[in-house]
TILUMDO-624453 format. One record per atom (N, C-alpha, C): residue number from 1; residue in three letters; atom name; x, y, z. Coordinates in nm, 4 decimals. Example, Ala and Ser with C-alpha at 12.3 -4.5 7.8 and 13.67 -1.06 7.14 Angstrom:
+-----+---------+-------+----------+----------+----------+
! num ! residuo ! atomo !       xx !       yy !       zz !
+-----+---------+-------+----------+----------+----------+
!   1 !     ALA !     N !   1.3190 !  -0.5690 !   0.7800 !
!   1 !     ALA !    CA !   1.2300 !  -0.4500 !   0.7800 !
!   1 !     ALA !     C !   1.3200 !  -0.3300 !   0.7800 !
!   2 !     SER !     N !   1.2850 !  -0.2250 !   0.7080 !
!   2 !     SER !    CA !   1.3670 !  -0.1060 !   0.7140 !
!   2 !     SER !     C !   1.2900 !   0.0030 !   0.7870 !
+-----+---------+-------+----------+----------+----------+
//
This chain:
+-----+---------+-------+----------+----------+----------+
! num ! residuo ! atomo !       xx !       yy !       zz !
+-----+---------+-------+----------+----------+----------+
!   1 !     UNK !     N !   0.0653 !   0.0958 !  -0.6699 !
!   1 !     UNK !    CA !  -0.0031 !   0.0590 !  -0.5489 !
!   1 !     UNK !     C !  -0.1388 !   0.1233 !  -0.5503 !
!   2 !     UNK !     N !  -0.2572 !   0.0631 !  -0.4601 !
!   2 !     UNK !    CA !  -0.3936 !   0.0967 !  -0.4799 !
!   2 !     UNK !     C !  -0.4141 !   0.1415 !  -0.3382 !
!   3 !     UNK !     N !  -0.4188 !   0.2336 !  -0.3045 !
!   3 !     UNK !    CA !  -0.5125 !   0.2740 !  -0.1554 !
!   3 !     UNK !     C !  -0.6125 !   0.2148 !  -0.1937 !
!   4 !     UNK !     N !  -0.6753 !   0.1508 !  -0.0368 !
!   4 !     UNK !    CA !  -0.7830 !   0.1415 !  -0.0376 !
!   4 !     UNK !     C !  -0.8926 !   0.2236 !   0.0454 !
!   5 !     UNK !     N !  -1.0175 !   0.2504 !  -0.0077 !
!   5 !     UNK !    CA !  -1.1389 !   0.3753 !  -0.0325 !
!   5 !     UNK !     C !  -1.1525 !   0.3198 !   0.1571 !
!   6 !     UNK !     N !  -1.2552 !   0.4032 !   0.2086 !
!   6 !     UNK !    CA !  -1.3327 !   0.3224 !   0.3245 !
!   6 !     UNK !     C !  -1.4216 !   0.2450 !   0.3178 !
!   7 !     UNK !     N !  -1.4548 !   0.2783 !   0.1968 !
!   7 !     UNK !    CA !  -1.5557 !   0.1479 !   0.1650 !
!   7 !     UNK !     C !  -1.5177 !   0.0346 !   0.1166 !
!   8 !     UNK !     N !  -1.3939 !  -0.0083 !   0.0629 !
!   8 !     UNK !    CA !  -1.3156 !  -0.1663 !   0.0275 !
!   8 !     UNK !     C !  -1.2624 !  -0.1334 !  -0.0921 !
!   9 !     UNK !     N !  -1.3155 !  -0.0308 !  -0.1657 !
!   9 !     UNK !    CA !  -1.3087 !  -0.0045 !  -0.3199 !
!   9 !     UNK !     C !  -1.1643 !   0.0536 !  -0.2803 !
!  10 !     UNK !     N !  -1.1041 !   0.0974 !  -0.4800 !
!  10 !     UNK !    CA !  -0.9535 !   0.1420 !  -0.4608 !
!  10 !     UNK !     C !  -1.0029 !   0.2764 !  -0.4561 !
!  11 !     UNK !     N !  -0.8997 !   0.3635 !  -0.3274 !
!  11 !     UNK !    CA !  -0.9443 !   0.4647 !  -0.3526 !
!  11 !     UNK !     C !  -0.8897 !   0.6023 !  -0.3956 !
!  12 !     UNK !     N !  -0.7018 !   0.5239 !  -0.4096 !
!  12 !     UNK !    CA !  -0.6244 !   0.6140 !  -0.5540 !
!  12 !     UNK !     C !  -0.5056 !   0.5245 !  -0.5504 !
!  13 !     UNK !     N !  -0.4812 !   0.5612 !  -0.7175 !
!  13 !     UNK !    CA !  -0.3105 !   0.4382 !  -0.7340 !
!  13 !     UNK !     C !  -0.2347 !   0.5472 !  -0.7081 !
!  14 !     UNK !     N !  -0.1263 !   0.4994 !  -0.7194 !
!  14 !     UNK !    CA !   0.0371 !   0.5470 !  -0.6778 !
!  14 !     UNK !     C !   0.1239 !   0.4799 !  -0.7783 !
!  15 !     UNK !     N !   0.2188 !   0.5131 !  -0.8413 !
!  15 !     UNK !    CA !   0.2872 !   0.4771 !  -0.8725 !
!  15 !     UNK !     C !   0.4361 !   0.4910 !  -0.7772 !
!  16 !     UNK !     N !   0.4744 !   0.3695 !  -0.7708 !
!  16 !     UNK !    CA !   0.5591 !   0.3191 !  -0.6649 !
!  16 !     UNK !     C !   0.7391 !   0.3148 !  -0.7578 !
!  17 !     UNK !     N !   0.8242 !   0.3992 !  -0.7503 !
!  17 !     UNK !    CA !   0.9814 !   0.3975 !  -0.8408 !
!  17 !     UNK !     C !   1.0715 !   0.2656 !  -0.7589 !
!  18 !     UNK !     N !   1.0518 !   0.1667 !  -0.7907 !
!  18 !     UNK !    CA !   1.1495 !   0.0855 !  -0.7080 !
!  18 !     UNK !     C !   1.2150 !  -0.0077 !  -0.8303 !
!  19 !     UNK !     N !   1.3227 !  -0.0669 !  -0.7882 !
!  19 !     UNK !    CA !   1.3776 !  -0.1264 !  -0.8889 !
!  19 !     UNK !     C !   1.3414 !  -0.3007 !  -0.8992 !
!  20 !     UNK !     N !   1.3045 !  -0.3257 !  -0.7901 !
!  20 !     UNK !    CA !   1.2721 !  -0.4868 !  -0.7247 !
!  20 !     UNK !     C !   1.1201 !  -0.5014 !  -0.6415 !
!  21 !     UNK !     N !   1.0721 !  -0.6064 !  -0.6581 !
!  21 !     UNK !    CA !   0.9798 !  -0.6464 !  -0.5437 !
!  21 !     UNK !     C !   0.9944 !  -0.5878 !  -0.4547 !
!  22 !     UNK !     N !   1.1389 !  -0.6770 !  -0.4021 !
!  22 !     UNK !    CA !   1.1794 !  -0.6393 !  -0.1874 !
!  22 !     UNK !     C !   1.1749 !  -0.5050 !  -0.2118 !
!  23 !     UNK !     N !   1.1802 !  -0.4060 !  -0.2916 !
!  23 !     UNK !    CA !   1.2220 !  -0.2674 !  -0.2906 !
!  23 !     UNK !     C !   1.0618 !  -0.2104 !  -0.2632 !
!  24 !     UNK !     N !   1.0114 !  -0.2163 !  -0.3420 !
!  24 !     UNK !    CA !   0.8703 !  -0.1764 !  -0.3845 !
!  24 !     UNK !     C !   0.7564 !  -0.2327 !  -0.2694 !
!  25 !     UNK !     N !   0.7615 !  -0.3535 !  -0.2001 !
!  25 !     UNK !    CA !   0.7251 !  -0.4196 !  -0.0457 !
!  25 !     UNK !     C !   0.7776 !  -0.3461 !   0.0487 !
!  26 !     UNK !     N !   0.9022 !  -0.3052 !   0.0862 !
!  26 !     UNK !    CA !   0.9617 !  -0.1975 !   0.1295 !
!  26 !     UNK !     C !   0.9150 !  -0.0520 !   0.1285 !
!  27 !     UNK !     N !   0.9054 !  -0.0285 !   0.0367 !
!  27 !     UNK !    CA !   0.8279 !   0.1139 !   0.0266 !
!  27 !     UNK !     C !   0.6964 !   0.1309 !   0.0960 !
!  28 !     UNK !     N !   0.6237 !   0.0390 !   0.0300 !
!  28 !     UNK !    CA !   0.4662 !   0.0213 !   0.0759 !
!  28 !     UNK !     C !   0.4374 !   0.0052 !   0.1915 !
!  29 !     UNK !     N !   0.5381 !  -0.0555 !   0.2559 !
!  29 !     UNK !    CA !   0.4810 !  -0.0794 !   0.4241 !
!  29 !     UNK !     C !   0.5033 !   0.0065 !   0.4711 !
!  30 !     UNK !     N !   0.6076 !   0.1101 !   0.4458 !
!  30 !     UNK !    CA !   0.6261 !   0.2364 !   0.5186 !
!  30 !     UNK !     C !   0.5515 !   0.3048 !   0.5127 !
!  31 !     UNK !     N !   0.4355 !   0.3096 !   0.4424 !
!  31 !     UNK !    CA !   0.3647 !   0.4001 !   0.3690 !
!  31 !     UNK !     C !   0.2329 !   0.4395 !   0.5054 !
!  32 !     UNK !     N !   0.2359 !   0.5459 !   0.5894 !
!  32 !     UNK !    CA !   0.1180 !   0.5735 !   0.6017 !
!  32 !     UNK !     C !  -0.0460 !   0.5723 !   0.4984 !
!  33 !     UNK !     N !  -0.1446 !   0.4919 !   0.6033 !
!  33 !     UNK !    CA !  -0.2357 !   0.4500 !   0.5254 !
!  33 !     UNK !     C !  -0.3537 !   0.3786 !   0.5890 !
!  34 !     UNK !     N !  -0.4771 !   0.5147 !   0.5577 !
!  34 !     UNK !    CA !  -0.5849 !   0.5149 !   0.6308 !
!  34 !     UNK !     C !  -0.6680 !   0.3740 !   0.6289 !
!  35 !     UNK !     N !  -0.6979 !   0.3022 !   0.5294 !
!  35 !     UNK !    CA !  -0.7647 !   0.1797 !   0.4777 !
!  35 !     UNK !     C !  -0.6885 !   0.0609 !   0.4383 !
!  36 !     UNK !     N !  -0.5833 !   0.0517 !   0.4325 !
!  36 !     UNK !    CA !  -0.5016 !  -0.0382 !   0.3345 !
!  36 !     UNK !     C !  -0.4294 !  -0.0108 !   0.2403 !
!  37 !     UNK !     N !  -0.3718 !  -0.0439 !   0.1670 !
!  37 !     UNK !    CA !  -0.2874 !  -0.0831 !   0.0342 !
!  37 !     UNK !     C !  -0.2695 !  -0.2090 !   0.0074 !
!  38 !     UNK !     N !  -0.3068 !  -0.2284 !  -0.1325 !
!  38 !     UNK !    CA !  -0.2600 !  -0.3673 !  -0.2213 !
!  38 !     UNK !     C !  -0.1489 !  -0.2798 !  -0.3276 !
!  39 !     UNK !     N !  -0.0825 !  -0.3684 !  -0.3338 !
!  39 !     UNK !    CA !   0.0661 !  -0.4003 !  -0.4305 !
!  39 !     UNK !     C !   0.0511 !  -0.4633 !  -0.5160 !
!  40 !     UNK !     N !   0.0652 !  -0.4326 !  -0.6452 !
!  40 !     UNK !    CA !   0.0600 !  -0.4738 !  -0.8489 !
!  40 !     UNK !     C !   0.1891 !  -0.3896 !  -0.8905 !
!  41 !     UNK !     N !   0.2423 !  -0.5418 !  -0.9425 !
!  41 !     UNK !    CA !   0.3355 !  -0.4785 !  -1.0909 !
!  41 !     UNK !     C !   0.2737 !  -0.5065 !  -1.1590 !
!  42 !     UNK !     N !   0.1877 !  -0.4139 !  -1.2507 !
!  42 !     UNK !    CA !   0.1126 !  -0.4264 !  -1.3368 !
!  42 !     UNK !     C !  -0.0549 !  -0.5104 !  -1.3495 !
!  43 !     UNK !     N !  -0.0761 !  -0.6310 !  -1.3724 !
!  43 !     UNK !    CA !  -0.1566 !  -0.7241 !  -1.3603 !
!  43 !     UNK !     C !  -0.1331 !  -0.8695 !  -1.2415 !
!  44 !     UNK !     N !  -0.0062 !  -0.8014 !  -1.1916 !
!  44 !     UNK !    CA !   0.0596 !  -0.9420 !  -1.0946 !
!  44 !     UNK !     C !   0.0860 !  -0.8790 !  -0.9578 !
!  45 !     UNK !     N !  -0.0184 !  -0.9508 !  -0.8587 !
!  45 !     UNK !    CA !  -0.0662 !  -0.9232 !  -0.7189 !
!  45 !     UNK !     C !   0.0641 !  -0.9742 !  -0.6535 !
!  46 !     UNK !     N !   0.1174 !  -0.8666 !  -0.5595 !
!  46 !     UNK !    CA !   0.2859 !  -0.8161 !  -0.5196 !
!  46 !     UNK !     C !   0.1950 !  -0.8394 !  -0.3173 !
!  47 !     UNK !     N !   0.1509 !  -0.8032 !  -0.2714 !
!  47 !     UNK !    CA !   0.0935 !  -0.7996 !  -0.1455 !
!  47 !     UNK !     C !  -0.0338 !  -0.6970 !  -0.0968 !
!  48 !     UNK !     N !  -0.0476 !  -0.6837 !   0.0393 !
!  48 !     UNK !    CA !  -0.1562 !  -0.6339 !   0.0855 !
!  48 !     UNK !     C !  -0.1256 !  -0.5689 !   0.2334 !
!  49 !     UNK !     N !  -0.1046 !  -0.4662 !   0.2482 !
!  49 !     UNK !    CA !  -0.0877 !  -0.3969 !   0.4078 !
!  49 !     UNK !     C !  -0.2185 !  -0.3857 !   0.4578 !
!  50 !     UNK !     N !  -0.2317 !  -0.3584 !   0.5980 !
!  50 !     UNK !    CA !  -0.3911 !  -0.3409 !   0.6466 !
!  50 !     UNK !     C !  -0.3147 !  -0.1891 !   0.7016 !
!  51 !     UNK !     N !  -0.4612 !  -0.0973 !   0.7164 !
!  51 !     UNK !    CA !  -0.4999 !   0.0300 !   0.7628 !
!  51 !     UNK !     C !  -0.3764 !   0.0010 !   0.8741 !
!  52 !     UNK !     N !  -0.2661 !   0.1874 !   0.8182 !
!  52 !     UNK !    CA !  -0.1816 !   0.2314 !   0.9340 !
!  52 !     UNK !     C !  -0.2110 !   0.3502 !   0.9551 !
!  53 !     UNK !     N !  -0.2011 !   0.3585 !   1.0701 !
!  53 !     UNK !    CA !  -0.2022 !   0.5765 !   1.1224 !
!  53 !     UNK !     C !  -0.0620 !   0.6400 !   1.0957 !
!  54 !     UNK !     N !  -0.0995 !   0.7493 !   0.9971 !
!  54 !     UNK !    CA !   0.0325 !   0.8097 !   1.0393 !
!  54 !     UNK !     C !   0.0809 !   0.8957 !   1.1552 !
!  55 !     UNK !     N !  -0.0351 !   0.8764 !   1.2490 !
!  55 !     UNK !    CA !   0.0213 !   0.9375 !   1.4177 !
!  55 !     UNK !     C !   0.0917 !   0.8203 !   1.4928 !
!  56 !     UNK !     N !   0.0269 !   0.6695 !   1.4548 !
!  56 !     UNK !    CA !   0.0646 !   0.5869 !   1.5179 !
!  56 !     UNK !     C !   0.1166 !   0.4200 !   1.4543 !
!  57 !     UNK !     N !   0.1958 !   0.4546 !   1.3932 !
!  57 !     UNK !    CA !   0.2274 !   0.4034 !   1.3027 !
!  57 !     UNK !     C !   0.2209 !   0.1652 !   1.3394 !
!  58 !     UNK !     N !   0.2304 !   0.1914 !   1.4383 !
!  58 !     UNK !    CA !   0.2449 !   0.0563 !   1.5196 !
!  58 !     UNK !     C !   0.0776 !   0.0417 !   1.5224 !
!  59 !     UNK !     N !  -0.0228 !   0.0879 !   1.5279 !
!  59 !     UNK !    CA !  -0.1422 !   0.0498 !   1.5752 !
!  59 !     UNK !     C !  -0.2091 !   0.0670 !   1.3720 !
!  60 !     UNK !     N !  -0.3569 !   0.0073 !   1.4000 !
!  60 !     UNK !    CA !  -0.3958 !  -0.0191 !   1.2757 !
!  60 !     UNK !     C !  -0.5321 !   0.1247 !   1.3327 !
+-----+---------+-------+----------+----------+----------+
//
């Protein structure tokens, strides 16, 4: 997975341990996260979360 920077750019990967997609989509949305996250297995685009708070997890 790629945080994304404040400026649009990536602004660190993650490597994500899941065994499946639904697993690894699962993970990621839980994921507190200032700018975003995009989702790659490898070279193959998996999804895209928008900016979450981790105080407020419901609001962007």
């Amino acid at each position: 997975m790629f945080r994304i920077g404040h400026d649009g750019t990536v602004g660190k990967a993650d490597i994500l341990d899941a065994d499946t997609d639904d697993e690894a989509k699962a993970m990621a949305a839980m994921l507190p996260n200032g700018h975003g996250i995009d989702l790659w297995e490898r070279a193959r685009y998996l999804a895209s979360y928008p900016p979450k708070s981790a105080l407020y997890p419901g609001r962007e």
